[in-house]
N, C-alpha and C positions, 0 to 999 in steps of 0.2 A: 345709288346713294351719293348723296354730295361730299365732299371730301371735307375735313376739320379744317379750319385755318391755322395756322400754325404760330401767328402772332397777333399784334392788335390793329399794325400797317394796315394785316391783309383783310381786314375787317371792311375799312373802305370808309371809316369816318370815325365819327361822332356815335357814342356807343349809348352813353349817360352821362347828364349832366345834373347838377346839385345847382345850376342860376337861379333859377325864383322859386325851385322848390320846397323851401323851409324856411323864406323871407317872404315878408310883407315885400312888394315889389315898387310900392310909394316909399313908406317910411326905411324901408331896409332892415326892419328890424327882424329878431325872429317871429314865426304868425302868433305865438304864443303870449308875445309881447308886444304887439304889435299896436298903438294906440291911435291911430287915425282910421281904424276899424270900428272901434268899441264907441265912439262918440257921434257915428255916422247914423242918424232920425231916418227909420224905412220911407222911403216914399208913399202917397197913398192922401188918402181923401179924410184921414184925422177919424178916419169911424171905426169903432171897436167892434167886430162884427161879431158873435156866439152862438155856436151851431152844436147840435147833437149829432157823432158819428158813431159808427159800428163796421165800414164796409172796410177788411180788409187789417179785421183787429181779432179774427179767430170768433167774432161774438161777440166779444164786448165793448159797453160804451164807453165814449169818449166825448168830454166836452173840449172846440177848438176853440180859442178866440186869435184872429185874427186884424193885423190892419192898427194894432195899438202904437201909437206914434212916441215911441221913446228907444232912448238907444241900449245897445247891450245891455249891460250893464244894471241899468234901472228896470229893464224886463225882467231882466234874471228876481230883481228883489220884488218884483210885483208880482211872479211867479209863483213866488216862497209866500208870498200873504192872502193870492187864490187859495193855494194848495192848506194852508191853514182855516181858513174862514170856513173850506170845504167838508176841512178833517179829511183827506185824504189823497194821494199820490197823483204826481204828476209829471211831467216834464216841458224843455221851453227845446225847440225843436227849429232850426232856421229862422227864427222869430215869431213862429206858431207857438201859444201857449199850451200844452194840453193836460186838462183833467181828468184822471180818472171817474167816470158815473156820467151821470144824468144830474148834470148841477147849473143847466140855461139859466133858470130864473134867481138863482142864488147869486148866479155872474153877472149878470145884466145889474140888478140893486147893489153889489159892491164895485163894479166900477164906474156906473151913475155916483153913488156914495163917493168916490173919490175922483169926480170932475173931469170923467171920460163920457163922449159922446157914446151910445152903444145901439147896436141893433141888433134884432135876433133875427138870426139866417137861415134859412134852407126850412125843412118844414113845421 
């Protein structure tokens, strides 16, 4: 058995550090607050892609949309007006939208309706 150390010396460094862990490490702010985050447009080809899944949800479906070219913030509220239009739950996930159900064709006419390019993906 290895023997305890007896102080922080005998440790041999750098044990933990708090440096960019709880800061934005551009703005320095905290990540919380952080606003050269939240204004930053995903990369990507401007196409709203909408897919039905199920793999790896217990069973049930889920509508993704993908590839929507707005920054935090305005996903978040385009989110909230999916999740309305659908009548039912959802969440915005790394900048993956997702709905609760089988709502493809409902997604595709509301965001056609509000001047996104959109395609249906997978099968």
């Amino acid at each position: 058995m290895a023997k305890k150390a007896a102080s922080f010396a005998a440790l041999g460094g750098l044990v933990f550090s708090t440096d960019t862990g709880r800061h934005c490490p551009e703005c320095r702010q905290p990540v919380d607050a952080c606003v050269c985050k939240k204004s930053v447009i995903p990369e990507g080809d401007g196409i709203a892609r909408v897919r039905r899944e199920s793999k790896g949800r217990g069973g049930k479906t889920v509508t993704t949309i993908t590839g929507v070219p707005l920054p935090e913030d305005a996903l978040k509220e385009l989110t909230t007006t999916l999740k309305r239009r659908c009548g039912t739950g959802g969440a915005l996930k790394d900048g993956v939208i997702e709905i609760q159900g089988d709502h493809v064709e409902t997604l595709l006419a509301e965001l056609a309706k509000q001047g996104f390019k959109t395609k249906k993906s997978g099968g």
